[in-house]
N, C-alpha and C positions, 0 to 999 in steps of 0.2 A: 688435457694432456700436454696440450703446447706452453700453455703456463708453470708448469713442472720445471721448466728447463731454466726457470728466470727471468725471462724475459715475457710480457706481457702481453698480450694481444689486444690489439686495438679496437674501439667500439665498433668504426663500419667493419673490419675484420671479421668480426661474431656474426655480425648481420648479415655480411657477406656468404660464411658459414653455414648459417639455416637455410638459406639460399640453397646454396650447392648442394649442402646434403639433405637435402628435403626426403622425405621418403613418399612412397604409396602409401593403399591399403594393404596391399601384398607383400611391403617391405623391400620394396626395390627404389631405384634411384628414381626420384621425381623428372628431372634433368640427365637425360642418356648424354647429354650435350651442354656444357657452360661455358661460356667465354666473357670477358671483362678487359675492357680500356682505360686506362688509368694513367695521367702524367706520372712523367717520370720520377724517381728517386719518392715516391709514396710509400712501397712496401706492397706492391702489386704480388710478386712472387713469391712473399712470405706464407699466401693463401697458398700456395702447391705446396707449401714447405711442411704444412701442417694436415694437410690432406694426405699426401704423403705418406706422412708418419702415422696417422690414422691407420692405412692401407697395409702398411707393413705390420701395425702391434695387432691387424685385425684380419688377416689372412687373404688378402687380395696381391695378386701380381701387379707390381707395376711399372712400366716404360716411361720414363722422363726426360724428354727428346727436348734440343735446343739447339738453335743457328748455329752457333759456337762453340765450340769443345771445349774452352776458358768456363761458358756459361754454366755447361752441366756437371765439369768439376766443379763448380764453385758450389752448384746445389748441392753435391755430394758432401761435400766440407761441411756445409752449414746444416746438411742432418744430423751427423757425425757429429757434429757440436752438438746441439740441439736433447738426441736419446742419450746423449754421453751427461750432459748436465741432468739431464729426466732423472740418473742413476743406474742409468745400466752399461752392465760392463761387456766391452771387445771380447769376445770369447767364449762366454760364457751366459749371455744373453744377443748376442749375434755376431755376425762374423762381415766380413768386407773385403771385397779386394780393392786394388787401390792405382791398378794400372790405367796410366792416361789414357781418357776417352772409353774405356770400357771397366769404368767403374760399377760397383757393384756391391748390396747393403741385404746381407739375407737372415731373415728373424731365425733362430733356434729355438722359439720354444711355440712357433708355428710352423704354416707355407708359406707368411708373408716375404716376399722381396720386391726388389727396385734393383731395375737395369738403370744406368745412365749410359745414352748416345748422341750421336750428334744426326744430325735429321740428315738422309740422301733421300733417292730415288730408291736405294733398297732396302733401307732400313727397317729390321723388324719382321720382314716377311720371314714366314715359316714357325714365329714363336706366339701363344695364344698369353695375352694378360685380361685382367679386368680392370686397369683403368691405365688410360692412357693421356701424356700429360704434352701440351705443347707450348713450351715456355720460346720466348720471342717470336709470337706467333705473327706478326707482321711480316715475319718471312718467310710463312710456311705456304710453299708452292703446291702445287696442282699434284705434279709427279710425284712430290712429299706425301701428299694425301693417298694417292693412291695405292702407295704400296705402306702406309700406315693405318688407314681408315679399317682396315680387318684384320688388324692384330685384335681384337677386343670383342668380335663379335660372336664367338665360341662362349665368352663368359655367361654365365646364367643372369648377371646385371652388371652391365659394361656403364664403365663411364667415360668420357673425353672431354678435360677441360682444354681451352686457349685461354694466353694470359696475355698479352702487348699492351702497345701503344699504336697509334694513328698512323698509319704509315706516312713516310717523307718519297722523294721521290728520287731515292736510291734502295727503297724496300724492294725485295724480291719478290713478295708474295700473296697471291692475289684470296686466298681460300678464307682468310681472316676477314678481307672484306666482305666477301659474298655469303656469309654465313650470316655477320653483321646484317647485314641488307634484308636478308630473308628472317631473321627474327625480329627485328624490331620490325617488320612490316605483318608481322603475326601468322606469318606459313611456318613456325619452327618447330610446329607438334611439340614433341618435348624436348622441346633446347630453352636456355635459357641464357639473359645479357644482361650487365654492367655497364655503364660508363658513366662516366666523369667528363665534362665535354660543353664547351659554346657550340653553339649553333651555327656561328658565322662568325669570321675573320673581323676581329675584334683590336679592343685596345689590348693588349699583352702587357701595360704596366700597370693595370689599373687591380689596386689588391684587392679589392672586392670580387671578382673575380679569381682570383687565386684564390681565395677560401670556396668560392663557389666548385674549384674544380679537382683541388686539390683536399680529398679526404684526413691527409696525414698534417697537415699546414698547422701548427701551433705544438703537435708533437716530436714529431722526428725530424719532420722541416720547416724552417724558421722562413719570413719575410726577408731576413736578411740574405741568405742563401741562394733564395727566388731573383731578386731584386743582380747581384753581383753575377748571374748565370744571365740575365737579359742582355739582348744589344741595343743598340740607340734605337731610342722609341720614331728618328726621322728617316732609318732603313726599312727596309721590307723585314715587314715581323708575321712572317708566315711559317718560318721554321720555332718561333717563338712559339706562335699559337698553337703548333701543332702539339710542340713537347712541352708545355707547362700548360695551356688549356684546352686540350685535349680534342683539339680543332680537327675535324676528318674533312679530307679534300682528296676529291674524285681522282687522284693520278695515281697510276704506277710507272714503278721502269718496264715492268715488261705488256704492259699492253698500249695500245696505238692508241688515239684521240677517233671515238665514234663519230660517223655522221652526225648520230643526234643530238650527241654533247655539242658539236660544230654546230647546229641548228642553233640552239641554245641562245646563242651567243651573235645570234645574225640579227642586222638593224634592216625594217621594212620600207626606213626614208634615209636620205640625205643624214647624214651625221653632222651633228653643232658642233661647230667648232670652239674655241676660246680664244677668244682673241684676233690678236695679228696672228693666221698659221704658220708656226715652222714647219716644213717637211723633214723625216727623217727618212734616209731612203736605204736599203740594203740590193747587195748586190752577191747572187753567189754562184760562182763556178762550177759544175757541176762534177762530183769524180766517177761517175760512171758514163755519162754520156758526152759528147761534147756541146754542150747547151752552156747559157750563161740566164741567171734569173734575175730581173730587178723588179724590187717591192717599195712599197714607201706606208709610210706609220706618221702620223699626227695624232694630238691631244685633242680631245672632246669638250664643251664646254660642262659637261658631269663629272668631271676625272680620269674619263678611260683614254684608251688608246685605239682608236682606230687603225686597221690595219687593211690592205689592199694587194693582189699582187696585179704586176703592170704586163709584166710578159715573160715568156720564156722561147729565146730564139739561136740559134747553131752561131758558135762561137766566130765560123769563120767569117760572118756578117759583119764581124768589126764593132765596135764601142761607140758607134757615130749617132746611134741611136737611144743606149744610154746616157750619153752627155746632154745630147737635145732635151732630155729631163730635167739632168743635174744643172742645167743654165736656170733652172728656174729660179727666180728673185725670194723666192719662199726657202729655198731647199740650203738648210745648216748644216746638216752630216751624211757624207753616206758610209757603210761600215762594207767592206769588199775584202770575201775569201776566200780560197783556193787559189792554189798555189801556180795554177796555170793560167792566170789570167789578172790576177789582182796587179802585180809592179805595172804589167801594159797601160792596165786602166788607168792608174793613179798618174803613170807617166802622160798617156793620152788628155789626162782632167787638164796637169799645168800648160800643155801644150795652148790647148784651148780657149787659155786664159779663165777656166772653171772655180767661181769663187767660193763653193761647198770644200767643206773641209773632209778630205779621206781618212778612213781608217783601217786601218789593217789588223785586224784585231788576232790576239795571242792564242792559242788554243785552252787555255783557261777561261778566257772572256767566251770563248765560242759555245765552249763545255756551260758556264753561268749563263749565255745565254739562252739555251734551248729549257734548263732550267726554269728561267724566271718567264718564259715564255708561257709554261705548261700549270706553275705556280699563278699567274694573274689570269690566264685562261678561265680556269675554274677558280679562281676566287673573284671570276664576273667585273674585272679591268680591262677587259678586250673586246673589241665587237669587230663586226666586218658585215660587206654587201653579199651578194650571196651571186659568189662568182664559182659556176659548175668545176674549173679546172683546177682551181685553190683546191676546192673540196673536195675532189677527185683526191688529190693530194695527200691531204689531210686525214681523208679517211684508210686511207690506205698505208700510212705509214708505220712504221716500229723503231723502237727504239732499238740504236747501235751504241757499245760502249768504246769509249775516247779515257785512253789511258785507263789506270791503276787504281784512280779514285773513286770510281762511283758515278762517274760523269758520262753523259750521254749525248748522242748527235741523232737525225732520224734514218733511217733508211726506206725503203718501199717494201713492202711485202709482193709486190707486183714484179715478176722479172723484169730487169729491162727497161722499168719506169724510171721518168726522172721524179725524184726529191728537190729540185733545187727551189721550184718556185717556193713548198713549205721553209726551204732552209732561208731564204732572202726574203721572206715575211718577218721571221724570226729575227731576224739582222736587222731588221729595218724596226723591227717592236725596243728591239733591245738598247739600239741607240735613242729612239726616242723617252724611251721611260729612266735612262741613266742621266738625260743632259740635266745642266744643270739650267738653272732657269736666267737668261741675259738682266742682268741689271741696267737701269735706266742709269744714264751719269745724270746729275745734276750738280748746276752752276749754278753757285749763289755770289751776290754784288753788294 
C-alpha cells in the first residue's frame, strides 16, 4: 500500500512490518505492545506512517499522540501526502479537517480514522480507538500513560506502538524507558522491541559503527551528513552517542540518582591517583538553608574522577575553615556559587594570600555542570568513598529546572534538607574534568 504513493519502503522497514503486524492463530495482533529505538534522521516514524494508513483503509480507529503539536501536524501532512499520491481523492474517498492540533483524516468508504493530538495528562480520555500511536515517545510521561493507556482497551484487538530515540537528559519521560527495561529483559508477555544501539559509550566517529546502528545509512543518510552533524571527537561525545548510536544512559530529568546507582559507582580502597595530584575543590552556598558546602574532585590513575565531599557547616562559622583546605600546595581551582557568600569568599582567598585560583561560574556553566555531572556518572567516569551524608544527599535529590532551556540544578525531595553538599560535589567534578591539562615548559641550550 505504502509503495503506491511512490515512494518506497525500506528493507529493515518490511522486516520491521512483519514484526509489528504479526498475527495469532485467532487473527489478532501478535504484539498488544511495539516499541523501537532508532538514531536519528533514519526514517524511524515512517513505520507509524504506514501503519497508520493501514489502520485507516482497514477500519480501525486511530490516536497519534506526539510531544509536539509541529510533530503531529507534520504526520498529518505526510498521510495526506502519502493516500493523496496512493490516488485517492479529498472528498470523495475521505475527508479531513485541518485545524491546528486537532487534526483529523476519516476514510468514507469505511470507520477507518485518525485523530492527531498532542500528549497531556488528559488526552484521549472518554474516546475508545484500536490502536494507539506514541510518536516521540522519549517523552511520554507517567501521567501521559495514564490517562492514554485505556483509550484502546475496549477494542476487540488493541495495539500501541512507541517510536523514539534514547533519551538525553532534557527528556521528560520515563514510561519509554521502563517498558524498554521490562522487554528486553523478557517479562513483556506480548510486547515487542527494536533497537539499533552500542552497548557502551563509544567512539562516535568511527563509521563502522554508523552502519552498525544506523539501518538507513547508504539510503536516505549519507556518511557525509553523519560525519558534518558530529562534534570534536576530543569533547564529551555522549550527546553524540546517544543520537547517532543509539547509546541509552541510565538518566532522566525527572527522576533523582538511586541509592543503588550511587552504590555502583563507590570504590572499596584508597583511589589511584595520576600523577602529581591537583585538587579541584567546589564550594556551594546553600539557597535554602544557611550552610556553606566544600567538595573536592581529582583524576584517577584509570581516567575517572574522584569525587569527595569535605563538610557542610552554618554560614556564620566564617570561611577560616574552607581556606585552611584551599592552602593546600595540591589545590588549582576552586569553582564557588551562590550569590550569598561566593564575592566574601573569593575576597577572604586574596586576603589570605590563597594561591588556588576562584571561580565564579555563570549560570550556564552551573546548568552544564549538573549536566555533565549525571552524563559521566552513568557513563562509569566518577567514583567516590562511600560517605553515609553524600548519600543521604544523593539519594534524596530531584531535579529543579534553571531557566528556559532544558537545564537543570538539584533540589531535595526531603523538606528542609540541605542539597549543597550534592551541589559542591558537582562543582568540584566539573572544574576538575573541564581543566585543561598544565604543560611542562621546556628549555632547550
Amino acid at each position: 500500500m505504502y509503495n503506491k504513493s511512490g515512494r518506497t519502503a525500506q528493507e529493515w522497514q518490511e522486516l520491521m512490518l512483519y514484526d509489528i503486524m504479526a498475527v495469532d492463530d485467532e487473527g489478532l495482533w501478535k504484539h498488544m505492545k511495539f516499541g523501537w529505538s532508532i538514531p536519528r534522521r533514519n526514517g524511524k516514524s515512517e513505520l507509524l506512517i504506514m501503519r497508520a494508513i493501514y489502520g485507516l483503509q482497514n477500519g480501525e480507529r486511530v490516536l497519534y499522540t506526539a510531544h509536539r503539536t509541529t510533530t503531529s501536524h507534520s504526520a498529518w501532512e505526510k498521510i495526506i501526502d502519502r493516500i493523496t499520491k496512493m490516488g485517492f481523492i479529498e472528498k470523495e474517498d475521505f475527508k479531513t479537517a485541518k485545524q491546528f492540533g486537532l487534526e483529523c483524516i476519516k476514510w468514507l468508504k469505511g470507520d477507518g480514522i485518525i485523530n492527531f493530538r498532542t500528549r497531556s495528562s488528559k488526552g484521549g480520555l472518554g474516546e475508545g480507538y484500536d490502536l494507539l500511536i506514541i510518536d516521540e515517545a522519549q517523552e511520554y510521561t507517567t501521567d501521559q500513560e495514564t490517562a492514554l493507556k485505556y483509550v484502546v482497551t475496549d477494542s476487540r484487538n488493541p495495539q500501541t506502538l512507541m517510536c523514539g530515540t534514547p533519551p538525553t537528559m532534557v527528556s521528560a519521560g520515563t514510561v519509554f524507558t521502563k517498558y524498554r527495561q521490562k522487554t528486553i529483559s523478557g517479562k513483556g508477555g506480548d510486547d515487542g522491541w527494536a533497537e539499533w544501539s552500542v552497548p557502551k559509550l563509544t567512539n562516535a566517529h568511527d563509521p563502522e559503527l554508523w552502519y552498525a546502528t544506523n539501518p538507513s545509512l547508504g539510503t536516505i543518510l549519507t556518511e557525509r551528513k553523519i560525519r558534518s552533524e558530529l562534534g570534536d571527537p576530543k569533547d564529551d561525545q555522549v550527546d553524540d552517542n546517544i543520537q547517532r548510536l543509539g547509546l541509552w544512559l541510565r538518566y532522566n530529568q525527572k527522576s533523582a540518582i538511586s541509592r543503588e546507582e550511587w552504590h555502583n559507582y563507590q570504590l572499596d580502597t584508597a583511589p589511584k591517583l595520576s600523577g602529581t595530584p591537583e585538587l579541584f575543590f567546589g564550594v556551594k552556598y546553600a539557597r535554602y538553608t544557611a550552610n556553606v558546602s566544600l567538595a573536592v574532585a581529582v583524576k584517577t590513575s584509570d581516567g575517572k574522577i574522584f569525587v569527595e565531599a569535605i563538610d557542610c557547616r552554618p554560614v556564620r562559622e566564617g570561611n577560616g575553615w574552607m581556606i585552611s583546605y584551599l592552602r593546600n600546595p595540591h589545590a588549582r581551582q576552586v569553582t564557588i556559587d551562590g550569590a550569598n557568600g561566593q564575592a566574601v569568599l573569593e575576597s577572604d582567598m586574596k586576603d589570605a594570600g590563597v594561591k588556588c585560583k576562584a571561580v565564579l561560574p555563570k549560570v550556564a556553566e552551573v546548568v552544564q555542570a549538573a549536566a555533565q555531572f549525571e552524563q559521566n556518572l552513568f557513563a562509569d567516569k566518577i567514583c567516590h568513598a562511600d560517605q553515609p551524608a553524600l548519600e543521604q544527599a544523593v539519594s534524596n535529590c530531584e531535579h529543579r529546572a534553571i531557566g528556559s532551556g532544558g537545564g537543570f540544578g538539584y533540589s531535595s525531595i526531603m523538606e528542609g534538607a540541605d542539597i549543597s553538599l550534592l551541589e559542591s560535589v558537582v562543582l568540584a567534578h566539573w572544574s576538575c574534568a573541564n581543566a585543561k591539562e598544565k604543560k611542562k615548559q621546556k628549555i632547550s641550550y
